[in-house]
C-alpha positions, -999 to +999 in steps of 0.1 A: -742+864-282-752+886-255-736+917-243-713+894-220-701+867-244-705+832-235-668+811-240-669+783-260-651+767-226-686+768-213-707+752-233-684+725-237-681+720-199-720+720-197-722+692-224-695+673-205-718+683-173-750+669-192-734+635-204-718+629-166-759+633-158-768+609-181-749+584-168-751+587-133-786+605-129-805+627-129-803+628-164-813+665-173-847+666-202-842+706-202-806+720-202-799+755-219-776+788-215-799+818-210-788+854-209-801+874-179-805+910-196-808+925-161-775+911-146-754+909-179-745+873-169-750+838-191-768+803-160-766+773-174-805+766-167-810+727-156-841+705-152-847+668-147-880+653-132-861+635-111-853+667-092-888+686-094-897+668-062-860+679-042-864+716-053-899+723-032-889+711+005-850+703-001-833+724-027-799+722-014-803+683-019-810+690-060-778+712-062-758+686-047-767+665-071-757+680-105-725+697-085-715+665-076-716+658-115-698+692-125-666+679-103-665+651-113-657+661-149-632+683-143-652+713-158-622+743-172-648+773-174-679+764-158-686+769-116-712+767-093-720+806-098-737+794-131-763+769-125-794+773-121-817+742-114-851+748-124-879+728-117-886+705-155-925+718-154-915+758-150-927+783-178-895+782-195-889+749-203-921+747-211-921+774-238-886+760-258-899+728-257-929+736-276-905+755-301-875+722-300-873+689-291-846+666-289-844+637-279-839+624-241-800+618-248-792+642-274-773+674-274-789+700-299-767+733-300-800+757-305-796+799-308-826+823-304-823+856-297-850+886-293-877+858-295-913+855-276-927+821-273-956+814-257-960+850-240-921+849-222-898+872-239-862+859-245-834+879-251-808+854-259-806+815-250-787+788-264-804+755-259-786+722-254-813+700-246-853+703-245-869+665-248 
């Protein structure tokens, strides 16, 4: 995976990260590691609609919300440094979801790499959640 492997530490603190959103909101309907080929460095890629509306005029209000969430379970290998919220209607979410779906409380451990779906080129990604 990726020049700059991505610890199995991670994606289990993500899942933890994506439950604790489930149950206490905003409960996440796109949630994937991507690989940025640029930086050599794995975000763990976030939406919920529930935040589209925060991320236009009050962005720091969104990240609050799903930080509060990461500290709360404890997470061993994930930080702040890797999130990336992302508004649930962007081009990327867009694209896996019309490749998977899962559904809007399921975990789906999903690999692509060297893929182009609907005109965006992905180099690596490893999708938890698209519903």
């Amino acid at each position: 995976m990726g020049e700059k492997a991505l610890v199995e530490g991670k994606i289990n603190d993500a899942i933890a990260l994506i439950k604790k959103l489930d149950e206490t909101g905003p409960s996440p309907t796109f949630a994937a590691w991507y690989y940025y080929d640029d930086a050599d460095e794995w975000r763990l890629l976030i939406a919920a609609p529930a935040l589209d509306p925060l991320l236009q005029k009050r962005e720091a209000v969104a990240y609050r919300k799903v930080i509060e969430a990461l500290t709360s379970v404890s997470p061993s290998a994930l930080g702040i440094s890797d999130l990336k919220v992302l508004n649930s209607k962007s081009p990327l979410p867009q694209a896996l979801r019309f490749v998977i779906r899962s559904g809007l409380q399921d975990i789906a451990q999903t690999h692509f790499a060297n893929c182009t779906f609907n005109g965006i080129f992905i180099k690596e990604v490893l999708i938890l959640r698209s519903a």
